[in-house]
Backbone as a chain_set.jsonl record, in Angstrom:
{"seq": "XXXXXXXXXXXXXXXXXXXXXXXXXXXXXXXXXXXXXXXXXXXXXXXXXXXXXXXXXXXXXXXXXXXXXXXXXXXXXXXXXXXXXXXXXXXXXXXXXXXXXXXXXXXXXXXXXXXXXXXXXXXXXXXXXXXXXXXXXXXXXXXXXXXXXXXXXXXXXXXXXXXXXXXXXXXXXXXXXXXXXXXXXXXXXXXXXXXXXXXXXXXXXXXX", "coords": {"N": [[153.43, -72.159, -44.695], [155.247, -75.032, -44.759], [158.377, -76.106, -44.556], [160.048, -77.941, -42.789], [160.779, -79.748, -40.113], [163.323, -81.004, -40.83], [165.491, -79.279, -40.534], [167.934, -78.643, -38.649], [169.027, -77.056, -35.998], [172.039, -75.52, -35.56], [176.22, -74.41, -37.255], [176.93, -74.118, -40.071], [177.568, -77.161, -42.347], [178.605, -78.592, -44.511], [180.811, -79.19, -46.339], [182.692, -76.838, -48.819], [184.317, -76.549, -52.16], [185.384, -76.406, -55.121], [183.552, -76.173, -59.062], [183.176, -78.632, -60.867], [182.36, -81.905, -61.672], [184.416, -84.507, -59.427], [186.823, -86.174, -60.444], [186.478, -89.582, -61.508], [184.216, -90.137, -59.633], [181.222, -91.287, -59.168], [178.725, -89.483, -60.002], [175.696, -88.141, -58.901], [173.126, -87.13, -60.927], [170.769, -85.506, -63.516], [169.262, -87.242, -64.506], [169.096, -88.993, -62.664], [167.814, -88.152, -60.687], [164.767, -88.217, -61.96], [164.264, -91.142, -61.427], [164.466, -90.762, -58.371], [166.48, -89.351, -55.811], [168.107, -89.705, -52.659], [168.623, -87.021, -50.318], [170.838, -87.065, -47.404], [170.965, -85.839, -43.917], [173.381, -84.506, -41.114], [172.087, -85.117, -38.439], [170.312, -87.5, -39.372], [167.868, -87.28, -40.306], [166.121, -87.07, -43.657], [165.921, -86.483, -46.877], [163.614, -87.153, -49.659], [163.809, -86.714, -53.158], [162.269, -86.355, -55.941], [161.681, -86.298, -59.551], [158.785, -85.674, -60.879], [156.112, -86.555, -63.968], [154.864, -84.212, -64.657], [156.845, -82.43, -64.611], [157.473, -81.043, -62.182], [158.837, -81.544, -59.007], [158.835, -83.55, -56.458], [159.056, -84.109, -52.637], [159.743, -85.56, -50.495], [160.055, -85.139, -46.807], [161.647, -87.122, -44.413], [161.901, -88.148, -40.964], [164.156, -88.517, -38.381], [163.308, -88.877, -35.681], [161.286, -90.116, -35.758], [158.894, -88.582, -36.196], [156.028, -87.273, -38.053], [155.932, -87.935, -42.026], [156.274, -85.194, -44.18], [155.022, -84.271, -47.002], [155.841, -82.247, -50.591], [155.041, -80.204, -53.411], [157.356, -78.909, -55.55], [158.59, -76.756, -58.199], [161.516, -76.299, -59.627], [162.411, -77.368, -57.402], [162.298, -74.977, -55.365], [160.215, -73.411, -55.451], [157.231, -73.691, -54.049], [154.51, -75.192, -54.271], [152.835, -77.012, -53.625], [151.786, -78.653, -50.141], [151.879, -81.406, -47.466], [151.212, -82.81, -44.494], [151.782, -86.294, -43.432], [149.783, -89.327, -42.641], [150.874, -92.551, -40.825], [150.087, -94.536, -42.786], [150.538, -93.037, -45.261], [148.493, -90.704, -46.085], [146.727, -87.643, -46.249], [146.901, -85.757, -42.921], [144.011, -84.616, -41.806], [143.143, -80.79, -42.4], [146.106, -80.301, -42.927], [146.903, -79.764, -45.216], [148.256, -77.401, -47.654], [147.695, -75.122, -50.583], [149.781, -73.487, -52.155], [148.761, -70.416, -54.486], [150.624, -69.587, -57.595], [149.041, -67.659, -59.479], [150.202, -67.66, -62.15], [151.058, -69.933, -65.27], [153.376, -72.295, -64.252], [155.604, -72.907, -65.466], [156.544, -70.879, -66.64], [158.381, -69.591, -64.02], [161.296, -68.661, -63.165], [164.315, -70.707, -63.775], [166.787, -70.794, -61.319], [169.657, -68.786, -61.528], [172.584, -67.441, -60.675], [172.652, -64.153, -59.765], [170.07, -63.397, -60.873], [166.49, -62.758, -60.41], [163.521, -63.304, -58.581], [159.886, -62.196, -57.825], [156.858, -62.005, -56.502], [153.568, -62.053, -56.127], [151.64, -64.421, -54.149], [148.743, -66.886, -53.148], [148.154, -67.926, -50.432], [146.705, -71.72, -49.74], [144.295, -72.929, -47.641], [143.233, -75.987, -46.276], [140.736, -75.807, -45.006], [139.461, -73.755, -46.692], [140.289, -70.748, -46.317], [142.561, -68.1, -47.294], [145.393, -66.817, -47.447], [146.77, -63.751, -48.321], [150.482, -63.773, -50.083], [153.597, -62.751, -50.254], [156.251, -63.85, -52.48], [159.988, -63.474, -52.141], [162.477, -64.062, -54.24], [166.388, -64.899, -54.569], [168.778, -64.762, -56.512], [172.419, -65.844, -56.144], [175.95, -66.093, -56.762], [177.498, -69.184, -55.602], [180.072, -71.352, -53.329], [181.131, -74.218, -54.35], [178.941, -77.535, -53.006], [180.505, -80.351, -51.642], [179.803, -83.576, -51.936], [179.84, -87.272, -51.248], [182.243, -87.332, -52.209], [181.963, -86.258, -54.575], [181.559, -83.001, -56.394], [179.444, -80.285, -56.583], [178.009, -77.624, -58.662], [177.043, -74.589, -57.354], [174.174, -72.579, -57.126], [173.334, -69.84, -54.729], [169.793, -69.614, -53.356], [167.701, -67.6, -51.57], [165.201, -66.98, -49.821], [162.313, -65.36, -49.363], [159.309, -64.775, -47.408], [156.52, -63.177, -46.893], [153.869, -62.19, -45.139], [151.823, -60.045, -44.765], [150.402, -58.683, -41.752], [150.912, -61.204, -40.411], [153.562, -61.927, -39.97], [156.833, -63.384, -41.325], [159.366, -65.521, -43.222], [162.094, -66.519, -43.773], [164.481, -68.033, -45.625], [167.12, -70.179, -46.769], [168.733, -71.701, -49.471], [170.387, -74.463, -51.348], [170.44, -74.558, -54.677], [170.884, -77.163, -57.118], [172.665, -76.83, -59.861], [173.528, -79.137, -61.483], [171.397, -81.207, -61.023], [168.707, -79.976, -61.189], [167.314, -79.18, -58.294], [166.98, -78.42, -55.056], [169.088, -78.132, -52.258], [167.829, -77.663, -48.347], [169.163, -75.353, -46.608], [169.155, -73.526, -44.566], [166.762, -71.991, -42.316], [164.242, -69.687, -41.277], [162.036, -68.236, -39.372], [160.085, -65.398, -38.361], [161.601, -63.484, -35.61], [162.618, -65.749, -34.423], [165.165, -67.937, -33.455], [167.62, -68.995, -36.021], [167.469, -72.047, -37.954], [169.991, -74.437, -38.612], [170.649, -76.484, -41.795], [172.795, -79.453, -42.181], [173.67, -80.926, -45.057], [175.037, -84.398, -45.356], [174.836, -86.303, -47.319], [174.532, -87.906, -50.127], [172.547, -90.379, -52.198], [171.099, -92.273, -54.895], [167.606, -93.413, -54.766], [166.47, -96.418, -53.518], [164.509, -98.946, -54.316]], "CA": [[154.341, -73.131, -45.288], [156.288, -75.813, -43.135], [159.525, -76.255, -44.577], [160.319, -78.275, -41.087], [162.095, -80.327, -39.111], [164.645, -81.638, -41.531], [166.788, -78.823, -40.179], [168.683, -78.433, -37.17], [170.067, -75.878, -35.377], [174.091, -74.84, -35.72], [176.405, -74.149, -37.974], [176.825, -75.0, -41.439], [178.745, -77.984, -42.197], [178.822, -78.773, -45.737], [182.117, -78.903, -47.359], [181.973, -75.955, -49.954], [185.004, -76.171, -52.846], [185.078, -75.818, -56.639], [182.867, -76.749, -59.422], [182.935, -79.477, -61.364], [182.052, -83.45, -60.417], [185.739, -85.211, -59.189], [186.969, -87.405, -61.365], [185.936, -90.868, -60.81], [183.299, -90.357, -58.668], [179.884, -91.666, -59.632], [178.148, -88.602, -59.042], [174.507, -87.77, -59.057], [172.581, -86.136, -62.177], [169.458, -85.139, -64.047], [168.492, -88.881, -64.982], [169.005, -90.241, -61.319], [166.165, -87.117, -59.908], [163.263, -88.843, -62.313], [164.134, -92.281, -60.849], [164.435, -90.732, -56.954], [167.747, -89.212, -54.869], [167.707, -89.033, -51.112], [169.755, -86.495, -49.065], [170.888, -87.447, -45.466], [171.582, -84.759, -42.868], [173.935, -85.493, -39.75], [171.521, -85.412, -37.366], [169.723, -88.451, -39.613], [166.641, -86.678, -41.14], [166.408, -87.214, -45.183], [164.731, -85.592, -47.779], [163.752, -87.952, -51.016], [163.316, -85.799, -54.169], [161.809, -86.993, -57.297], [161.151, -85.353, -60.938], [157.69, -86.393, -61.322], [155.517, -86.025, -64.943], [154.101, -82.632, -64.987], [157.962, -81.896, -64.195], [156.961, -80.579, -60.636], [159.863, -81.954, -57.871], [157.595, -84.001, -55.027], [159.42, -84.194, -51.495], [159.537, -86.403, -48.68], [161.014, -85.247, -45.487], [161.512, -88.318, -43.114], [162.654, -87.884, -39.711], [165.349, -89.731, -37.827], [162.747, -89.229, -34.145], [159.677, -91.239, -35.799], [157.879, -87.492, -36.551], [155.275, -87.579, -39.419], [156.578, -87.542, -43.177], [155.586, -84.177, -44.77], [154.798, -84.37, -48.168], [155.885, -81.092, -50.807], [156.016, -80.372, -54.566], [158.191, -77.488, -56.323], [159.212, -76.164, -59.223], [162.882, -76.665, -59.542], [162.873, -77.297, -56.137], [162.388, -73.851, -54.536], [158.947, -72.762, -55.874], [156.535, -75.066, -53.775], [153.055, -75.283, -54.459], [151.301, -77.78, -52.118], [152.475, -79.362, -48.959], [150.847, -81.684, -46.292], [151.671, -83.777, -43.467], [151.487, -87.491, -44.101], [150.111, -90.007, -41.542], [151.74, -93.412, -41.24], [149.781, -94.635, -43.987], [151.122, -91.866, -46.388], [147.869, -90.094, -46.439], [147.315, -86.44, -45.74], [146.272, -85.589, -41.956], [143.135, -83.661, -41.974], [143.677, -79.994, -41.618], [147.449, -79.955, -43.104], [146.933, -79.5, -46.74], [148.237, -76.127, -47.957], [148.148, -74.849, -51.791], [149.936, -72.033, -53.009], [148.749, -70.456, -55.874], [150.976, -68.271, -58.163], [148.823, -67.28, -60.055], [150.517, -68.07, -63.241], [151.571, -71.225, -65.682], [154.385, -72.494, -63.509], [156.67, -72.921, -66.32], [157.421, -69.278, -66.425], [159.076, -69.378, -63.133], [162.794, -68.851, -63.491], [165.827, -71.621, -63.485], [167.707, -70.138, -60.234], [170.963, -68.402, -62.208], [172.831, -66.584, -60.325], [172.79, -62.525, -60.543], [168.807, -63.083, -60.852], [165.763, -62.679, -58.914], [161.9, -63.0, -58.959], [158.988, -61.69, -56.449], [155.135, -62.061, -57.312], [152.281, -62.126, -54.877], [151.001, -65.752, -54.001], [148.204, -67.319, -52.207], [148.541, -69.601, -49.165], [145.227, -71.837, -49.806], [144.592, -73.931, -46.789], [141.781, -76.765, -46.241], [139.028, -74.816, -44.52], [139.533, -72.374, -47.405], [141.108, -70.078, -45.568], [143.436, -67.539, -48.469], [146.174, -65.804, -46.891], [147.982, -63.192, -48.828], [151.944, -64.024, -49.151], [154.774, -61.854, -51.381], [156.954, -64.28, -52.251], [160.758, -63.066, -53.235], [163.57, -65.184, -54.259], [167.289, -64.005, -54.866], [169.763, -66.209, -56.821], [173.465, -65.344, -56.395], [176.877, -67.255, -56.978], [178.06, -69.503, -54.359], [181.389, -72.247, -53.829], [180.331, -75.587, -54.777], [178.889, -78.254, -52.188], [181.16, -81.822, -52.122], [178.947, -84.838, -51.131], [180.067, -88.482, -51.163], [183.489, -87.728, -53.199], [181.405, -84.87, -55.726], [181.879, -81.626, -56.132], [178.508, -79.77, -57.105], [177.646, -76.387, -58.486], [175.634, -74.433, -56.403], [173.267, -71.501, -57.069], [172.33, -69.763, -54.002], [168.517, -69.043, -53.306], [167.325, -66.912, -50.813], [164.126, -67.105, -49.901], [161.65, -64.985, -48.496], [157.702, -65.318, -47.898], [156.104, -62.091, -46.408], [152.611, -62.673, -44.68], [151.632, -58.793, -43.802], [150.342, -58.889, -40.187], [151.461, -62.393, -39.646], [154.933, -62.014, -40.21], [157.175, -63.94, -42.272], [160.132, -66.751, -42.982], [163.414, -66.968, -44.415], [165.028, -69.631, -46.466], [168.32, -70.551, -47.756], [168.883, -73.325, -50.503], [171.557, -74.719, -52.52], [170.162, -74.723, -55.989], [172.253, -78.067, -57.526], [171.885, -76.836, -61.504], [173.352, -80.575, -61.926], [170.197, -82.035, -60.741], [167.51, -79.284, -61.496], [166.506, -78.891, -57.827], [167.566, -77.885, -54.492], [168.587, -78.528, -51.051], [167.259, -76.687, -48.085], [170.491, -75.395, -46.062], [168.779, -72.604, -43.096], [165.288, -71.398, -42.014], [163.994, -68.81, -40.042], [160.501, -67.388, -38.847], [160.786, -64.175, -37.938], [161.569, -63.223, -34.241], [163.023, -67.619, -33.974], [166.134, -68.761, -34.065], [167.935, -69.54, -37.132], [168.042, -73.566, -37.745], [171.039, -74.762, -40.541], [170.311, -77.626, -42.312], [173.986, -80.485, -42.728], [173.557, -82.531, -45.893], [176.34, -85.464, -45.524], [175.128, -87.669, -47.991], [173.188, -87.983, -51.532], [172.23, -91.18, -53.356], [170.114, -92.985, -55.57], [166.555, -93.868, -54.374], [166.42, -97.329, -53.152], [163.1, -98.941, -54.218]], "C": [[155.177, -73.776, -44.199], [157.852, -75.745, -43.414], [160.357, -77.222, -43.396], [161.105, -78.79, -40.484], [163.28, -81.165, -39.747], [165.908, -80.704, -41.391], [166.774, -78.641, -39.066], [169.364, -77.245, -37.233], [171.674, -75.875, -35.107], [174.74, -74.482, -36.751], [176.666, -74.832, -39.423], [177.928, -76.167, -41.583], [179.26, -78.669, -43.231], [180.647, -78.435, -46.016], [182.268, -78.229, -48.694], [183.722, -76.25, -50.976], [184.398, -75.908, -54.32], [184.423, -76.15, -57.419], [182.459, -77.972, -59.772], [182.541, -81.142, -60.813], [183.502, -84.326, -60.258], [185.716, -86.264, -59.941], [186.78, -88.761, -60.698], [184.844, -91.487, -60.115], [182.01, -90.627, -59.4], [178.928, -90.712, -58.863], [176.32, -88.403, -59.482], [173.976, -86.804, -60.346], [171.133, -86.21, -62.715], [168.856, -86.545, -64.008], [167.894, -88.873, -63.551], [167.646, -89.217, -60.661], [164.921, -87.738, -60.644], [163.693, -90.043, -61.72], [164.052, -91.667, -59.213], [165.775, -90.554, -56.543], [167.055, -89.002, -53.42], [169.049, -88.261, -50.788], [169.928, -87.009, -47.992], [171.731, -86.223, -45.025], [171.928, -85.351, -41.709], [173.047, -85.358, -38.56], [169.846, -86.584, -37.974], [168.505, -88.469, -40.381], [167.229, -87.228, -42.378], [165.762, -86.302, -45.839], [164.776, -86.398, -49.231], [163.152, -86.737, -51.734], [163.067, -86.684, -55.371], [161.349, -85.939, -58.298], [159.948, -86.279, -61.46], [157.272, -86.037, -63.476], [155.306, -85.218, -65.392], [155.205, -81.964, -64.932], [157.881, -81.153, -63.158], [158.309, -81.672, -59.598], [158.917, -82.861, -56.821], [159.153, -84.324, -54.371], [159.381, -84.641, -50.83], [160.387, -86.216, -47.682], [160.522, -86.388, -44.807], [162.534, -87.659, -42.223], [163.096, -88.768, -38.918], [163.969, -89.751, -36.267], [161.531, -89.884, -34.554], [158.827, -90.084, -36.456], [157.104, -88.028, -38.216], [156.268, -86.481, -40.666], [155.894, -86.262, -43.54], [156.27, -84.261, -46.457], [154.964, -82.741, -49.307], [155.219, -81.165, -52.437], [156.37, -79.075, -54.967], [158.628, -77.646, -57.303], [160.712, -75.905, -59.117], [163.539, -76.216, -58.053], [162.778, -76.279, -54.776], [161.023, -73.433, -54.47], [158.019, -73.331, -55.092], [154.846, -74.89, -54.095], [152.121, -76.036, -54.29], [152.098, -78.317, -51.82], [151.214, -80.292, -48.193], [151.583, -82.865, -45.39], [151.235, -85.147, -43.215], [151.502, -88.512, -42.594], [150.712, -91.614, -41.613], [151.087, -94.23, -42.762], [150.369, -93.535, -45.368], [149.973, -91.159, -47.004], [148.078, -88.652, -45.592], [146.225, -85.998, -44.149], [145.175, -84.328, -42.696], [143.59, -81.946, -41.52], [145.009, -79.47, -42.464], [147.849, -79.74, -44.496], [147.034, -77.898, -47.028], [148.679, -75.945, -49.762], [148.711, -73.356, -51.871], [149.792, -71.904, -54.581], [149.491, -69.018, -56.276], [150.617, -67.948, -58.647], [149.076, -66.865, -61.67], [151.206, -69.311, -63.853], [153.164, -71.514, -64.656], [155.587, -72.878, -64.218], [157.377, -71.763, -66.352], [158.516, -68.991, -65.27], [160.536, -69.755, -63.261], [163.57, -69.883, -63.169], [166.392, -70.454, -62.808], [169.511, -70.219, -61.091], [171.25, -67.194, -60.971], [172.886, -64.503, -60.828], [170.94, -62.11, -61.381], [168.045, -63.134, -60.02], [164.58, -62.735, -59.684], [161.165, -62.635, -57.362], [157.693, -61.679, -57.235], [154.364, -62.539, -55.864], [151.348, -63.637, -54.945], [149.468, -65.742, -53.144], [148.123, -67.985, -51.366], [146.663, -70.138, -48.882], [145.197, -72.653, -48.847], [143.429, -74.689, -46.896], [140.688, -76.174, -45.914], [138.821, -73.421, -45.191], [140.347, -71.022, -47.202], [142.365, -69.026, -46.493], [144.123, -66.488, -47.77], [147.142, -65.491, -47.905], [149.405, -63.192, -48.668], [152.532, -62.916, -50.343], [155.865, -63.062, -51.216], [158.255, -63.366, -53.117], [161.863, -64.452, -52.901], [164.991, -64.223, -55.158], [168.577, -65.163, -55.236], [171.448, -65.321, -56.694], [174.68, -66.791, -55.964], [177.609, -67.704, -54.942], [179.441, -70.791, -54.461], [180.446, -73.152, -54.154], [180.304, -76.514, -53.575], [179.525, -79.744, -52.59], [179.586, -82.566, -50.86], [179.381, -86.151, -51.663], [180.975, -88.582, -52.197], [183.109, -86.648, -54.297], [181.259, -83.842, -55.43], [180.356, -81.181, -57.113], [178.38, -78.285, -57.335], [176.754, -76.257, -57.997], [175.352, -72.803, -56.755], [172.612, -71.303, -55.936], [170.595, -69.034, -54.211], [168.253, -68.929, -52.132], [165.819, -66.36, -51.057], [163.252, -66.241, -49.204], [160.114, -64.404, -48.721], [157.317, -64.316, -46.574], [154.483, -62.388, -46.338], [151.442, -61.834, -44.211], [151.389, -59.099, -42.179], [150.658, -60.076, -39.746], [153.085, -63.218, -39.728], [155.539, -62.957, -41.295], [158.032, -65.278, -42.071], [160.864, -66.158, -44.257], [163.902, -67.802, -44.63], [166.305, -69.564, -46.816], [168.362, -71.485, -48.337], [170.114, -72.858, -51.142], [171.049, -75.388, -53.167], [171.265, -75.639, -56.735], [171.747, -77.535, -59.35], [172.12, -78.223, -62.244], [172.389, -81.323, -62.074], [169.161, -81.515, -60.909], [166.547, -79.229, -60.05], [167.401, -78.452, -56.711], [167.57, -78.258, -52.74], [168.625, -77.588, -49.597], [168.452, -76.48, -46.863], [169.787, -74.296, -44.475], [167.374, -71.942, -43.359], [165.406, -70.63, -40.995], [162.61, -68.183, -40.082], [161.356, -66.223, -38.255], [159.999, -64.292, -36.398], [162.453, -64.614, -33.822], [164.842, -67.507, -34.553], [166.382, -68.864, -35.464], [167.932, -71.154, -36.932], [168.32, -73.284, -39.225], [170.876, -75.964, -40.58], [172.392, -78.314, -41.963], [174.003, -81.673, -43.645], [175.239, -83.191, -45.747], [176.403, -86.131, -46.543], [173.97, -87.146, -49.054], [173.531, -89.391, -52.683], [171.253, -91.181, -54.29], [169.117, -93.626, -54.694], [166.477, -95.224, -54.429], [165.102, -97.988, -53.237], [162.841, -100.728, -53.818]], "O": [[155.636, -73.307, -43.157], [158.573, -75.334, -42.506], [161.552, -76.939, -43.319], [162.214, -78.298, -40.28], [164.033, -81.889, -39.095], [167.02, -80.979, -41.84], [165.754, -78.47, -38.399], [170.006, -76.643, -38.094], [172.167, -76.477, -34.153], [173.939, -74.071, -37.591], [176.552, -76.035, -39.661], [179.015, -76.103, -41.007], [180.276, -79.345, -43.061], [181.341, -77.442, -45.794], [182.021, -78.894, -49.699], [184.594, -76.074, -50.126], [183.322, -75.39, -54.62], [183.988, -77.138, -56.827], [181.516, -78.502, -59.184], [182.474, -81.427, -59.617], [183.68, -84.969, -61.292], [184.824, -87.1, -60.089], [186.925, -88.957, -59.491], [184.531, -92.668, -59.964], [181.882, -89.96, -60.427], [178.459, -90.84, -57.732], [175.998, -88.654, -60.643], [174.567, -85.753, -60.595], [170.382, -87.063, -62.242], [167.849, -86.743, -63.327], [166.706, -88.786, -63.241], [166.618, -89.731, -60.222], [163.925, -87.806, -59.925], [162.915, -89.88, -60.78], [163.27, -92.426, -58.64], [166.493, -91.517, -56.816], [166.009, -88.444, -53.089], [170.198, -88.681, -50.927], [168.921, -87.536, -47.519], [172.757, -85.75, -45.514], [171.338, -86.294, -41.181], [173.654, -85.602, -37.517], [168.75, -86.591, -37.415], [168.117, -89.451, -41.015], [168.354, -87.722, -42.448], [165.092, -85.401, -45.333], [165.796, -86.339, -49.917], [162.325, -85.953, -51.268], [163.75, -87.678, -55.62], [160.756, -84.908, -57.979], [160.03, -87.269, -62.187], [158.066, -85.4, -64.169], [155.447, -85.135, -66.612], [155.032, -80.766, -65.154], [158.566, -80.166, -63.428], [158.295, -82.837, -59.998], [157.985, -82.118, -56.512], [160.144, -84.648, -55.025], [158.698, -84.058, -49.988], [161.38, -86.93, -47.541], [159.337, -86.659, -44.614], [163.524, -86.971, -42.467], [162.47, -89.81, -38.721], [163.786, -90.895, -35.852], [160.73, -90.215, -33.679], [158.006, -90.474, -37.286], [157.485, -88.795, -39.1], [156.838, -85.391, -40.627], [154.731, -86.24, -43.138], [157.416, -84.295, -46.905], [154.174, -81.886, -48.908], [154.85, -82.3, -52.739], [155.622, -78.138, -54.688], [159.169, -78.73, -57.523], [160.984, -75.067, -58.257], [164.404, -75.441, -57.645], [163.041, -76.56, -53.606], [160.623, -73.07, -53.364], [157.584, -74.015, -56.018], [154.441, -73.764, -53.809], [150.937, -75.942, -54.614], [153.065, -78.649, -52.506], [150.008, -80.053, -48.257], [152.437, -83.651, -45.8], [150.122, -85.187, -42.691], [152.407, -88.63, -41.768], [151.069, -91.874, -42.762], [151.839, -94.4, -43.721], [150.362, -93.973, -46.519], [150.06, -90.883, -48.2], [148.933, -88.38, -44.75], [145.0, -85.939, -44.245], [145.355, -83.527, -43.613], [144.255, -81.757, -40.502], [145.045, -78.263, -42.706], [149.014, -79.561, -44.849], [146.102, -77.156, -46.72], [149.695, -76.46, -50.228], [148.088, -72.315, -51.663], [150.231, -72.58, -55.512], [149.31, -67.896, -55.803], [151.467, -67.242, -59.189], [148.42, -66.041, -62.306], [151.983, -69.873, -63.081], [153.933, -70.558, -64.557], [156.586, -73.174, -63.563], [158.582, -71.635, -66.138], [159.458, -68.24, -65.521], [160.939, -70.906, -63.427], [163.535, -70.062, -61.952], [166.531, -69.358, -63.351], [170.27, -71.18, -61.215], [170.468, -66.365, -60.507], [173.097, -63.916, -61.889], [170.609, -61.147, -62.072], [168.386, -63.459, -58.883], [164.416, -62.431, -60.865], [161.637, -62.739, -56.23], [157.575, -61.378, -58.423], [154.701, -63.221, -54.897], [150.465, -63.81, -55.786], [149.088, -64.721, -52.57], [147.938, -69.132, -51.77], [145.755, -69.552, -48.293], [146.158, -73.419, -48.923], [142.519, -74.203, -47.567], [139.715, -76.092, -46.663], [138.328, -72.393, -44.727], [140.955, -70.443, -48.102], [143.452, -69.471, -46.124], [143.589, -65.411, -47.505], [148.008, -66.234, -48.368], [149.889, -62.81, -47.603], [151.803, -62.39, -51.184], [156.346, -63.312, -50.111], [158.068, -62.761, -54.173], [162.025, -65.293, -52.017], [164.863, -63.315, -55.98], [169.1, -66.036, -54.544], [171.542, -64.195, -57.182], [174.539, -67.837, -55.329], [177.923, -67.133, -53.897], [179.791, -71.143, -55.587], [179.23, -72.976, -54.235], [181.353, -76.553, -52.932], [179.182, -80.3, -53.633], [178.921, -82.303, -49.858], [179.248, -86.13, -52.887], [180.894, -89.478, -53.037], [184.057, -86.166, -54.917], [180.858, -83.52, -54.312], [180.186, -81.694, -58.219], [178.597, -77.568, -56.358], [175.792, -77.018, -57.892], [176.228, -71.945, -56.65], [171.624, -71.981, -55.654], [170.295, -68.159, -55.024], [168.434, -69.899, -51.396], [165.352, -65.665, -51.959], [163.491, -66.406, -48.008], [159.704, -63.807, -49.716], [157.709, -64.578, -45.437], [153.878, -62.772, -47.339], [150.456, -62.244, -43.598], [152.214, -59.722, -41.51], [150.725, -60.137, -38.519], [153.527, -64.362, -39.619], [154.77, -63.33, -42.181], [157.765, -66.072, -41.169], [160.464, -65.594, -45.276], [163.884, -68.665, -43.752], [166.543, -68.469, -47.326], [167.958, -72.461, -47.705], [170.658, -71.783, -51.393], [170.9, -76.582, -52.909], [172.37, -75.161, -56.996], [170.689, -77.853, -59.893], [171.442, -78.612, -63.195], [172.298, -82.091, -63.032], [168.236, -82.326, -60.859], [165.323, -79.222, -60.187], [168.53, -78.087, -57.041], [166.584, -78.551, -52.063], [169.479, -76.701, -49.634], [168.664, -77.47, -46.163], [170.182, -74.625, -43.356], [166.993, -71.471, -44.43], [166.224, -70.663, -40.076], [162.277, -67.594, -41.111], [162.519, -66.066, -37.882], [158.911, -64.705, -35.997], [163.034, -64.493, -32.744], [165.414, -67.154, -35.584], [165.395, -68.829, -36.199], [168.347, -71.598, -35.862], [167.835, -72.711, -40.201], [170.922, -76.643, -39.553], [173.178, -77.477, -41.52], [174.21, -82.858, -43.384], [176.3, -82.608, -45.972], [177.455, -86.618, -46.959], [173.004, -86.391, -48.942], [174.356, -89.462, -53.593], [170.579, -90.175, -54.514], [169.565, -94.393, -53.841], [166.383, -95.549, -55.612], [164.368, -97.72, -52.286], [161.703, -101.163, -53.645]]}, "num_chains": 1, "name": "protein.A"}
């Protein structure tokens, strides 16, 4: 799984206070995710999210240095279940197509509430067939609320982690928005690497 270069390395920088959305502010919600929101992080990256049909999340990281878009989709945001790396045309490079399969209807998979958790054994399917056993677990617990552009958001953390036996693993953090039904991706880690922390600054409406 890539999860990739839409985060940077340091510390967190989000502005965390209390729940609700500030009065006045024209804040982001369920509707505006089926039309398209983008995040912006301060070092210029984005991430567009959309609530497609099948109710599946699709993803577009863009990158502020020119790098190729990588393409996702997830289940309220956290769950993902195919990725690939998109060349300037917006097709998928050969090679970079990965499915995970959970092995069950993807509806079942929990709304991230805090004070819950899931774990179930995936597949990582890649193009040349290729089926590598993963364990995925995920761990929801309460967190402050993230402000972005004047709004105050609840946030459900999710903690992520995707176990690979002999080929080690990766760690995740997200802030689960339950306003918007998805989530944005705050620190990664491969094991043995560095931590990199994500900095969302900004969240609109998709610009078409």
């Amino acid at each position: 799984m890539n999860i990739g270069k839409i985060i940077t390395s340091g510390s967190l920088a989000a502005t965390f206070v209390c729940a609700a959305a500030i009065a006045g502010a024209d804040c982001i919600g369920t509707a505006d995710l089926s039309r398209g929101i983008v995040v912006t992080f301060d070092n210029g990256d984005s991430t567009q999210m959309q609530r497609m049909g099948d109710g599946l999340i699709e993803l577009l990281e863009i990158y502020a240095d020119g790098g190729s878009t990588w393409w996702f989709r997830a289940r309220h945001g956290i769950y993902f279940v195919e990725e690939a790396e998109l060349d300037p045309q917006g097709n998928p490079y050969p090679g970079s197509q990965l499915v995970i399969d959970f092995g069950m209807d993807l509806s079942g998979l929990p709304v991230p509430v805090a004070g819950e958790s899931w774990s179930g054994e995936t597949v990582n399917i890649f193009d040349d067939g290729y089926r590598r056993p993963e364990v995925a677990s995920y761990i929801f617990s309460a967190d402050g609320p993230l402000v972005l552009d004047g709004c105050e958001y609840e946030v459900v953390r999710a903690d992520v982690r995707y176990d690979w036996e002999d080929e080690g693993g990766m760690t995740l953090h997200y802030s689960f928005l339950p306003a918007l039904g998805t989530a944005i991706l705050i620190a990664s880690q491969m094991d043995g690497d560095e931590e990199l922390v994500a900095h969302p600054v900004a969240i609109e409406r998709l610009r078409k």
